[in-house]
C-alpha positions in Angstrom: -22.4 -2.5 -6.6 -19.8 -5.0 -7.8 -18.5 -2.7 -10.5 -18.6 0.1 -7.6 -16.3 -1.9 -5.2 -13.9 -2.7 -7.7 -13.2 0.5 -8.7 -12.9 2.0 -5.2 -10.4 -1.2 -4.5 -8.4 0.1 -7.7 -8.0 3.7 -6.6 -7.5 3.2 -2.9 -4.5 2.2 -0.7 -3.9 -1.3 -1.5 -4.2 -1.7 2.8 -7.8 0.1 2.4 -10.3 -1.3 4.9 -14.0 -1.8 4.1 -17.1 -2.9 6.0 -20.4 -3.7 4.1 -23.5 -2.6 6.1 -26.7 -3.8 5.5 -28.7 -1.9 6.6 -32.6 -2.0 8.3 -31.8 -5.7 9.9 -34.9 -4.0 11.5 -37.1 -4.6 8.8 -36.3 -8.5 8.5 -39.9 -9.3 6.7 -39.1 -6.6 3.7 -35.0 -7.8 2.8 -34.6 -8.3 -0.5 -31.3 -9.8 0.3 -30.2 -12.6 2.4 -27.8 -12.8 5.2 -26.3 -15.4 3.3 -26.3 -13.4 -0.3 -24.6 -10.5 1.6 -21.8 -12.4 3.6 -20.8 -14.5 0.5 -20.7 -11.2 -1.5 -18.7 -9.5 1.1 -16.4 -12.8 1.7 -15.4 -12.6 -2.2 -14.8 -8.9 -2.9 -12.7 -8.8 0.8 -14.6 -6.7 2.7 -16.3 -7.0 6.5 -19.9 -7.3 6.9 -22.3 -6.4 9.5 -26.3 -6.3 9.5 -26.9 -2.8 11.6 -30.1 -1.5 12.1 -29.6 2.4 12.3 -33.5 2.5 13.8 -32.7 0.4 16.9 -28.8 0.8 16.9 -27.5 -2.1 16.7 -24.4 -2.8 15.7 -23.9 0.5 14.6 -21.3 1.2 17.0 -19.7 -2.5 16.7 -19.3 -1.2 12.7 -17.3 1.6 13.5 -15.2 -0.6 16.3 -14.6 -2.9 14.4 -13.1 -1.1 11.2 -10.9 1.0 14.0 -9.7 -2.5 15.0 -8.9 -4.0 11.8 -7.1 -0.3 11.0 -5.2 -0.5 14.3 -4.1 -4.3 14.0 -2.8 -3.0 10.2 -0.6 -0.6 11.7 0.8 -2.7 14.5 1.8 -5.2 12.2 3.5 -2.7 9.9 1.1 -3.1 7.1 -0.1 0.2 7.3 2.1 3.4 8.3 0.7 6.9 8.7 4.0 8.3 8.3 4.1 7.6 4.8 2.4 9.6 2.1 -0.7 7.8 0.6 -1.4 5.6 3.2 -4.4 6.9 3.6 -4.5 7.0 7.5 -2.4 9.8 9.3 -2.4 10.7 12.9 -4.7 13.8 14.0 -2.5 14.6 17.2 1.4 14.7 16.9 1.3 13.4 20.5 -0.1 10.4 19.1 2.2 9.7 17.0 4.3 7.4 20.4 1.4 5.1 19.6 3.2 4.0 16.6 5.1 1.5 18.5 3.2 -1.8 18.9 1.9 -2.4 22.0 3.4 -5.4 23.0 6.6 -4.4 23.4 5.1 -1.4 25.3 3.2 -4.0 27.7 7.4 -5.2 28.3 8.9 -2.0 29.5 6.7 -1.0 32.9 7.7 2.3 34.4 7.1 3.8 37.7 4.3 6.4 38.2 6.1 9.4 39.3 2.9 10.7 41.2 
């Protein structure tokens, strides 16, 4: 696996974000890896980690929220732009795209609902 990762890390965007899913947290009695193993593992090759249980859902959906938020906070802080070419992230709608601005300095300018 470690061989794996650093190779994917090599070819992607340098910004690329990963989470590690261990899978079957279910299945406690049968893991063959700790908690502990996994988190230090994931802690040193810079990627998230989550235990999800795909049998009982959890976490599952937190996995998927939480790489959105990492990506988001990326782009916000200018780290990340889906303008540019080999980003790896683009926007699916061109309407989108006003998201592009961070939303701070949306929160500042409050405009009237023309209802």
């Amino acid at each position: 696996l470690i061989s794996k990762m650093t190779k994917y890390q090599m070819l992607a965007s340098q910004n690329i974000v990963i989470i590690l899913c261990g899978n079957k947290k279910d299945l406690d009695a049968d893991r063959e890896v700790t908690f502990l193993e996994a988190s230090r593992f994931a802690q040193e090759n810079e990627l998230m980690f989550l235990e999800t249980s795909a049998l009982t859902g959890e976490n599952v959906e937190e996995a998927f929220v939480q790489c959105a938020r990492k990506i988001l906070n990326k782009i916000e802080s200018g780290e990340l732009d889906p303008e540019r070419m080999g980003s790896g992230i683009q926007y699916g709608d061109a309407a989108l795209r006003q998201l592009r601005s961070p939303r701070r300095a949306q929160a500042g300018s409050v405009q009237e609902c023309g209802c």
